[in-house]
ZAROZA-617042 format. One record per residue (C-alpha): residue number from 1; residue in one letter; x, y, z. Coordinates in steps of 0.001 Angstrom, whole numbers, m for minus. Layout:
    k  r     east    north       up
  NUM  A        X        Y        Z
...
***
This chain:
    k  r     east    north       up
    1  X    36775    24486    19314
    2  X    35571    26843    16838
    3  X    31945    25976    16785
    4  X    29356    27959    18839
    5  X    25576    27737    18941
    6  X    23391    30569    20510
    7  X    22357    28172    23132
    8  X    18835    29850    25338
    9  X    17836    26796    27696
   10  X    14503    26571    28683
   11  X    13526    22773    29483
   12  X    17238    22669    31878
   13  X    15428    25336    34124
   14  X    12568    22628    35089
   15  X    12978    20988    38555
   16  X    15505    18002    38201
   17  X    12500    15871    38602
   18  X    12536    16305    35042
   19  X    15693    15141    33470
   20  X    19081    14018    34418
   21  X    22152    16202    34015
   22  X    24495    13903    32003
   23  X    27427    14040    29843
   24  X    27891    12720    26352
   25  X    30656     9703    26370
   26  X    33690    10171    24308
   27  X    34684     8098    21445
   28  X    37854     6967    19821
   29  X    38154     8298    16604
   30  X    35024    10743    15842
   31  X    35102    11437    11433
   32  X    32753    14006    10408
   33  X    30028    12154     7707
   34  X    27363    14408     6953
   35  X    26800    17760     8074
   36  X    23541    20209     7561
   37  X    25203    23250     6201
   38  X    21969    25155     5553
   39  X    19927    23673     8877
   40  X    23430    25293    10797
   41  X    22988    28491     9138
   42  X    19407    28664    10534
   43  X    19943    28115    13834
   44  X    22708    30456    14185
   45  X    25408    27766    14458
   46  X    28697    28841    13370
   47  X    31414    26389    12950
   48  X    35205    26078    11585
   49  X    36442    22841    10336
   50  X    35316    19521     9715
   51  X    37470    17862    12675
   52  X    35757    20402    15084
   53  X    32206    19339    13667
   54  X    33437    16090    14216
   55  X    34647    16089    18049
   56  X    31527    18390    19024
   57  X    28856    16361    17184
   58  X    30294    13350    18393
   59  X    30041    14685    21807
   60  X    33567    14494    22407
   61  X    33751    18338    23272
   62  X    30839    20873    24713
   63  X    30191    24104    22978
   64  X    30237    26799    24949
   65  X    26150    27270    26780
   66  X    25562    23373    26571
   67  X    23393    21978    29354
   68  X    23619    17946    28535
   69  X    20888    16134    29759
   70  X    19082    12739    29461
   71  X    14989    13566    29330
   72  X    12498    11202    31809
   73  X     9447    10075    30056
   74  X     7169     6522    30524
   75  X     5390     5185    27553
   76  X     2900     2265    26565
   77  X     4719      492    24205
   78  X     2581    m1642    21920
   79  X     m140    m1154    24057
   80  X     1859    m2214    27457
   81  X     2761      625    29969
   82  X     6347      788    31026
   83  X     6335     3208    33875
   84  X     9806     4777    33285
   85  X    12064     4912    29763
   86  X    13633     8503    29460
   87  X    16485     9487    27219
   88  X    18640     5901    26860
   89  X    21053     6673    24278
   90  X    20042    10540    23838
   91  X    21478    13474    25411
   92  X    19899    17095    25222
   93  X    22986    19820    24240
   94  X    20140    22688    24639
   95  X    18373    24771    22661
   96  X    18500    27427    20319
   97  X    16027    29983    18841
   98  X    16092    29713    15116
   99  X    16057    32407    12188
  100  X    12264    32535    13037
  101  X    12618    32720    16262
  102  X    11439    29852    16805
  103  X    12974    27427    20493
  104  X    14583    24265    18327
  105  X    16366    21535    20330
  106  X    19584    20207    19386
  107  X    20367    16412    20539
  108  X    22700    13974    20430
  109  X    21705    10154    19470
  110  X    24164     7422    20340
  111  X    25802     9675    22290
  112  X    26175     6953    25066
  113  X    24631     5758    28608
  114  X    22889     7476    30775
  115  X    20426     7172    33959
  116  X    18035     5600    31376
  117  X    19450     3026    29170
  118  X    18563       97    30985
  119  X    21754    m2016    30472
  120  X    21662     m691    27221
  121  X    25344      745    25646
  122  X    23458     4106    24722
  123  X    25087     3602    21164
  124  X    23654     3732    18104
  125  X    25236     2096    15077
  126  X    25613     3907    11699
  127  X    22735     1998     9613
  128  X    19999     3554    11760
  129  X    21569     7124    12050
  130  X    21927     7432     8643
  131  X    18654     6289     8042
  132  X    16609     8584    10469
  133  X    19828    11164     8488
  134  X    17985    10512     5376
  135  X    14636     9968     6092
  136  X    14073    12624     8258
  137  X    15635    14920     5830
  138  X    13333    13407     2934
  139  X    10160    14123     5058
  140  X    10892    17757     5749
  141  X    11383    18295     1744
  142  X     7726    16654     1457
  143  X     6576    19436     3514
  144  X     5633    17175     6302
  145  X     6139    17895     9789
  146  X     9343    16143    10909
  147  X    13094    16311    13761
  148  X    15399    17235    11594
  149  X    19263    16262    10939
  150  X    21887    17856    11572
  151  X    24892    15690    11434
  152  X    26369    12009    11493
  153  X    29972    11366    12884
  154  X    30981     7917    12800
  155  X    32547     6729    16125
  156  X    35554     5006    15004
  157  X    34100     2304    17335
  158  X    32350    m1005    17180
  159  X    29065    m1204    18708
  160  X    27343    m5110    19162
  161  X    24311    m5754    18422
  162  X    23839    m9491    17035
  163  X    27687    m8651    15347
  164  X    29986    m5949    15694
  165  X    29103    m2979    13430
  166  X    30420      473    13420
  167  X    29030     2665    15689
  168  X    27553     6491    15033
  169  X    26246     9908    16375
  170  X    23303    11189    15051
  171  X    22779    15170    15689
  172  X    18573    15645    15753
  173  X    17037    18758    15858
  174  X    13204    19152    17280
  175  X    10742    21412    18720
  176  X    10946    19789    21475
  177  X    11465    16061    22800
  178  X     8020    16267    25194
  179  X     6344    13493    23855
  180  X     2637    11941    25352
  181  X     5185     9899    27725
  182  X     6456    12627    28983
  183  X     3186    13664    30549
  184  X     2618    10101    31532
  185  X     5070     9503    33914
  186  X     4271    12448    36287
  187  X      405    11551    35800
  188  X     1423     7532    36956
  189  X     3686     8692    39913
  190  X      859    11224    41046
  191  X     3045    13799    41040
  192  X      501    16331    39875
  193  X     2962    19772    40574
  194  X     5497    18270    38166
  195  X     2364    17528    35691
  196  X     1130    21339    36090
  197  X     4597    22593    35163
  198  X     5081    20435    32692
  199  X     1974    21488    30900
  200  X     2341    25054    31190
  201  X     5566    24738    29749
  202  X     4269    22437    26846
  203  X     1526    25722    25881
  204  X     4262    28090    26699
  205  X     6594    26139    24574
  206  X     4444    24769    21522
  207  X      684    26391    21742
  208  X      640    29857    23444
  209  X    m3128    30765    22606
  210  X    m4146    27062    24288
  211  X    m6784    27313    27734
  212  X    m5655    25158    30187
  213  X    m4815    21041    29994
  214  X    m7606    20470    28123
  215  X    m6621    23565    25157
  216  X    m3478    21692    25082
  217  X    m5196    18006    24277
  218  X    m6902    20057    21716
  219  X    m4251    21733    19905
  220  X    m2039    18366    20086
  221  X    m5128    16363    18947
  222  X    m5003    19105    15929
  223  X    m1653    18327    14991
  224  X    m1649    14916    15075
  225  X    m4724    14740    12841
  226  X    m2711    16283    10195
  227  X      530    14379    10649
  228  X     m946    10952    10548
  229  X    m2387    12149     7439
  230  X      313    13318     6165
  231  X     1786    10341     6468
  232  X     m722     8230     4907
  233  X     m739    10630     1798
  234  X     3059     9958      975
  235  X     2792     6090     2104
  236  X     4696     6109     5018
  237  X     4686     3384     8084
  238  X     6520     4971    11315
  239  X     6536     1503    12860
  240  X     6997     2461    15900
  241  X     3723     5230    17131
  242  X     4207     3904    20815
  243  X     3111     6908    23198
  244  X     6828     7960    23955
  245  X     7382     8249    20213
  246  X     3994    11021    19945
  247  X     5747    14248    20020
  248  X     3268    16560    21446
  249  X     4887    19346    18855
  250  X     3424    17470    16216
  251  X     6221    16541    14529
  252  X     7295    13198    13181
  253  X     9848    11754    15796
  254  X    11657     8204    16126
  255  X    12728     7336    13188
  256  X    13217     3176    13686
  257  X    11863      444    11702
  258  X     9911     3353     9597
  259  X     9518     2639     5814
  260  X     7580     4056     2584
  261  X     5589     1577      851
  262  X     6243      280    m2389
  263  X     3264    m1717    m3825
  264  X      469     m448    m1830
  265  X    m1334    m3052      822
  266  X    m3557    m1426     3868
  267  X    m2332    m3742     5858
  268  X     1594    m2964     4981
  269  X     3695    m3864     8362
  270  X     7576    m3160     7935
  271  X     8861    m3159    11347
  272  X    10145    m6366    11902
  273  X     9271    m6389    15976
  274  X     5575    m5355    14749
  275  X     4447    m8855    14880
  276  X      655    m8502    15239
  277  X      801    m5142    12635
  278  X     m471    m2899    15431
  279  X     1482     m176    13467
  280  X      164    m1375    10270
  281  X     m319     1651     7554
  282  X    m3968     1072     7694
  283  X    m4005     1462    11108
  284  X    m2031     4633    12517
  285  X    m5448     6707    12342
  286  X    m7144     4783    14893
  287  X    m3688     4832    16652
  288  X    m2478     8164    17297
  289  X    m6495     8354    18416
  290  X    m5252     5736    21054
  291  X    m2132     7628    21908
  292  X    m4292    11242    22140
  293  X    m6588     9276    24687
  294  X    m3545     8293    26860
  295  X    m2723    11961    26920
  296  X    m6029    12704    28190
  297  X    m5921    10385    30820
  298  X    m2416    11878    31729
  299  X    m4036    15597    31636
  300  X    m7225    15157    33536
  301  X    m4782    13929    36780
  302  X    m4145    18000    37315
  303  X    m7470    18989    36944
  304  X    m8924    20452    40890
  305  X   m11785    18064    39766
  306  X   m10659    15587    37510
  307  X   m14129    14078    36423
  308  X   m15302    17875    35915
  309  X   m12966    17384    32996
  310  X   m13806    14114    31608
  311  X   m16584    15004    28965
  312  X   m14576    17614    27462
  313  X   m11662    15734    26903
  314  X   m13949    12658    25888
  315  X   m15447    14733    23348
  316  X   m12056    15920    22176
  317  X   m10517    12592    21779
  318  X   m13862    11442    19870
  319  X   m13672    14639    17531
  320  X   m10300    13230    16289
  321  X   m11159    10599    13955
  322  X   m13449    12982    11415
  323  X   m10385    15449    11669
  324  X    m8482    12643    10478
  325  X   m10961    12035     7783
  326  X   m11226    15682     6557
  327  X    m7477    15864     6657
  328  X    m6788    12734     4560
  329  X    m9740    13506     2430
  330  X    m7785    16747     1347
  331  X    m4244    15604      710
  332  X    m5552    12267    m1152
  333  X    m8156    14813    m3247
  334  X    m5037    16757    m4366
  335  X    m3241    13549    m5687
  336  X    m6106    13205    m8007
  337  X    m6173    16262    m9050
  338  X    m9255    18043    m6619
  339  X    m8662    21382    m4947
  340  X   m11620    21600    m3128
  341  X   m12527    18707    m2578
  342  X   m16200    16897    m1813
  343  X   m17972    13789      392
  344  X   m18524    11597    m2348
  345  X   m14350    12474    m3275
  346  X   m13835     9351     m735
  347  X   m15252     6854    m2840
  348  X   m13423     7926    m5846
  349  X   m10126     7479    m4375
  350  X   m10870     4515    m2369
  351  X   m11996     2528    m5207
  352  X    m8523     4053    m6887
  353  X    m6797     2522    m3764
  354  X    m8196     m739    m4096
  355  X    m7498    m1079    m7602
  356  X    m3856     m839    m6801
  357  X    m4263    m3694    m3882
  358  X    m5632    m5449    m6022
  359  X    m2763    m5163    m8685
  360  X      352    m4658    m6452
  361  X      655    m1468    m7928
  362  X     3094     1213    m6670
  363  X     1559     4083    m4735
  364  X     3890     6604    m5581
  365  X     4540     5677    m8910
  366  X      756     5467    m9400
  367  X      m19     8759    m7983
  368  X     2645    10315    m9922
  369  X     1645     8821   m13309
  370  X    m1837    10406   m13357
  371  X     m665    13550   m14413
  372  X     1458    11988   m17324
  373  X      284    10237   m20222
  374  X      968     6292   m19133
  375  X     m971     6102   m15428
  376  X    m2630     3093   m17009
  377  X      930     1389   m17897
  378  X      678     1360   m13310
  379  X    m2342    m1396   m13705
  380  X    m2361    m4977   m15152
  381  X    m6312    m4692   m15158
  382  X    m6403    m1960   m17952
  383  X   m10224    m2065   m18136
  384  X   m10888    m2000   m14643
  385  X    m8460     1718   m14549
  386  X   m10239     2878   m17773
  387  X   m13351     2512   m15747
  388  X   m11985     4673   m12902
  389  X   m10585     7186   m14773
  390  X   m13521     7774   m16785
  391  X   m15024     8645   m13311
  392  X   m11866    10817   m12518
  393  X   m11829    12801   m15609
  394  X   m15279    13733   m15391
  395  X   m14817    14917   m11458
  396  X   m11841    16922   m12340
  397  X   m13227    18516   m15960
  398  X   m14091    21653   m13862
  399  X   m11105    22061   m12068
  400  X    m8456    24569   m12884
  401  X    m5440    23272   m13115
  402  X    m5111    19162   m11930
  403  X    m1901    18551   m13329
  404  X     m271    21240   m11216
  405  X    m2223    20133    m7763
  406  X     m974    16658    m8584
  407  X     2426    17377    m9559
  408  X     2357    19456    m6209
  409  X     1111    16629    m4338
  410  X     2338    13533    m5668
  411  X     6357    12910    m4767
  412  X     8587    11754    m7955
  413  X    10821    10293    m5852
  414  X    10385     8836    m1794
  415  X    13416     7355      472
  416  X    12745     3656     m779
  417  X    13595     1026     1584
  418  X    15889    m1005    m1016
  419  X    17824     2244    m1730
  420  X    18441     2888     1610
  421  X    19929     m478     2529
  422  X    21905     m172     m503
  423  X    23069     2869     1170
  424  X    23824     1572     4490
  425  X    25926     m926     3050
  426  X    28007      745      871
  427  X    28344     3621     3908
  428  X    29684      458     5846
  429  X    32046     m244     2805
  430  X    33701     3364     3216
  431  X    31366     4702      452
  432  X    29375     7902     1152
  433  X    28229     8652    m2758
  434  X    25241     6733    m2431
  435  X    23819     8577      777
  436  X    24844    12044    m1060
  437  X    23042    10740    m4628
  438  X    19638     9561    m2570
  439  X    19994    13345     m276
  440  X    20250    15408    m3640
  441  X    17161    13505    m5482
  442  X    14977    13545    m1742
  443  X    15974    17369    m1457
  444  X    13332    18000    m4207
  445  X    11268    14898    m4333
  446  X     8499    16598    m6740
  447  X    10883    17009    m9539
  448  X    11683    14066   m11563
  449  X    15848    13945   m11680
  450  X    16900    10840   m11204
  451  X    14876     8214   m12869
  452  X    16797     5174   m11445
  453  X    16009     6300    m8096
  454  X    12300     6615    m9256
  455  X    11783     3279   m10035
  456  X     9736      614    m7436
  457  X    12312    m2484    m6702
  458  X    12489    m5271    m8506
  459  X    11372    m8342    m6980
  460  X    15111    m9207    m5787
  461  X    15509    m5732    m4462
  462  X    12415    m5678    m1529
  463  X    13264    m5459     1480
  464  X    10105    m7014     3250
  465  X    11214    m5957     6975
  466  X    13199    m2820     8854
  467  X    14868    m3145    12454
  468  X    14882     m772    15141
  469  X    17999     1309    16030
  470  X    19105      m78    19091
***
């Protein structure tokens, strides 16, 4: 096979304890779908045709320096502790150190069972990887902390979910795969030596100038604060921000019944096994707060005197909602406009935010539209907008340049649930050209190229709920 990648494994040289050595299953007839040219390039992976992409992204064929693996990790999953998931339908080729040097993981999804699945098949079938394919891609163009894709191979098999449907390999790249889970299940079993390694290799890994457990919580804590804002800023809903989808990197991971709103609703629930709408939009702040205080709990069990450690790491945990706050206060300021932004900058966009509750209007369109000349044409309560943006205009008459911070802030385009299904559909048909059409627009989301692609969906076109990959 002519394709090689620089492979430099760290997490394979952990005690088994860790993981489970564990090959990827073949599959019949592996065809080559999308493949991350420029991704490749920077990870040093060279490669020769599209049939050998195919058989080693499928995970038909090794490269040479593979380790496979399936990854151990617990998790509370909508609030309920399951003591032991781990890598179901995932197995780890290695690692590489990127262009920047930096240690990137290279996995395969779908890839088949393992120690883990749990009577599952360990497939995946192709709506979800090319959904996590496109999404995943569209966040790391937003600037936004994200795995990455690297390629999609359809099987050439069926996989069965409530019907048959053709099944797919999905080729993530990450930081890492330690998520908050993966620290739980060593802190559950008591096996605190396992928990010690772990966490040295976590600051090793991800935080080098982080003291200790509790520098770790910190810097995670840190990261998260930003991502969930991040999120919030662009619209997005993971769906899913159970504790063994909370990569302790920092990046946005799990890509499953995720969606970007349309019409904008705090409450906005798209996953369709979120019944209560514990992942609601509204709600991830106090969430990933939640998930950080799990990790706590987790780090504290390797402490020489746990309780020693239990007001720092209280305090921690408690500092996290204002670093939400200060973090969603300045990516929300820069959609109106506001560089540096101010307290009383909350109530202007809030009351901004309600008026488009109140009208159904579409948060990115909305956003977008106040640096053009028809953001009013986003309201059906003209007088109640005029009123707000007589506010607005007078807050920004002093800065330098709004229309540029919005343009830079507000996305023209986002990967909109109906044009995604409309993708996955026609991909089932035999028809790539609408994945390739939404991955050129989403590769530059703040330019405005594709105007049909802009546009919210009609009231035919919603698509109220998203399913989970399995």
């Amino acid at each position: 096979m002519t394709v090689s990648a620089p492979f430099d494994n760290s997490y394979a040289a952990l005690p088994d304890g860790f993981f489970t050595r564990t090959t990827p299953t073949p599959v019949a007839d592996p065809k080559l779908l999308a493949f991350n040219a420029p991704l490749a390039k920077t990870l040093g992976i060279t490669h020769g045709s599209t049939e050998d992409l195919a058989f080693i992204f499928s995970g038909n064929e090794l490269p040479a320096g593979a380790d496979p693996l399936a990854q151990l990790y617990a998790g509370h999953q909508f609030g309920n502790y399951n003591p032991q998931l781990g890598d179901g339908r995932a197995i780890l080729l290695g690692e590489v150190l990127d262009a920047k040097g930096q240690r990137r993981d290279i996995q395969l999804k779908g890839s088949g069972r393992t120690p883990y699945s749990r009577g599952g098949d360990g497939r995946a079938w192709l709506g979800p990887v090319l959904r996590e394919y496109v999404v995943s891609e569209a966040m790391h163009a937003l600037g936004i902390p994200t795995t990455r894709a690297l390629a999609a191979v359809q099987s050439g098999e069926d996989v069965f979910r409530e019907t048959a449907l053709p099944g797919a390999v999905l080729t993530r790249v990450a930081a890492s795969h330690l998520r908050v889970g993966t620290f739980q299940v060593f802190a559950h079993r008591g096996e605190v030596e396992n928990l010690r390694r772990l966490t040295d290799y976590a600051i090793q890994r991800h935080y080098p100038q982080a003291d200790g457990p509790l520098g770790l919580l910190r810097a995670v804590c840190a990261a998260q604060a930003d991502l969930v804002a991040a999120w919030m800023s662009v619209g997005f809903i993971h769906g899913v921000m159970n504790t063994d989808n909370c990569a302790i990197s920092g990046e946005t991971i799990d890509y499953g019944p995720c969606a970007f709103m349309d019409a904008f609703h705090p409450n906005r629930v798209f996953s369709s096994i979120d019944r209560q709408g514990r992942y609601a939009y509204a709600n991830q702040p106090q969430i990933v707060v939640w998930n950080m205080a799990q990790l706590a709990t987790s780090l504290l069990q390797q402490l020489d005197d746990p309780e020693s450690g239990v007001a720092e790491a209280t305090e921690i945990v408690h500092a996290m909602p204002a670093l939400i706050e200060q973090a969603w206060l300045r990516r929300f300021a820069a959609k109106i406009g506001v560089t540096t932004p101010k307290a009383e900058d909350t109530a202007l966009i809030d009351a901004l935010l309600s008026l488009m509750q109140t009208d159904g209007a579409d948060f990115t369109n909305a956003f977008r539209a106040l640096s053009g000349d028809d953001a009013a044409g986003q309201f059906t309560d003209r007088a109640a907008f005029a009123n707000w943006r007589d506010a607005w205009q007078q807050r920004i008459a002093a800065e330098p340049d709004p229309k540029s911070v919005m343009d830079a802030a507000n996305p023209a385009v986002i990967p909109r649930n109906h044009r995604i299904e409309a993708m996955i559909n026609a991909a089932v048909a035999g028809d790539m050209d609408p994945f390739h059409r939404l991955m050129t627009a989403l590769a530059r989301p703040y330019r405005e190229t594709d105007a049909d692609l802009h546009r919210a969906p009609t009231t035919q076109e919603i698509v109220p709920a998203t399913f989970c990959g399995t």
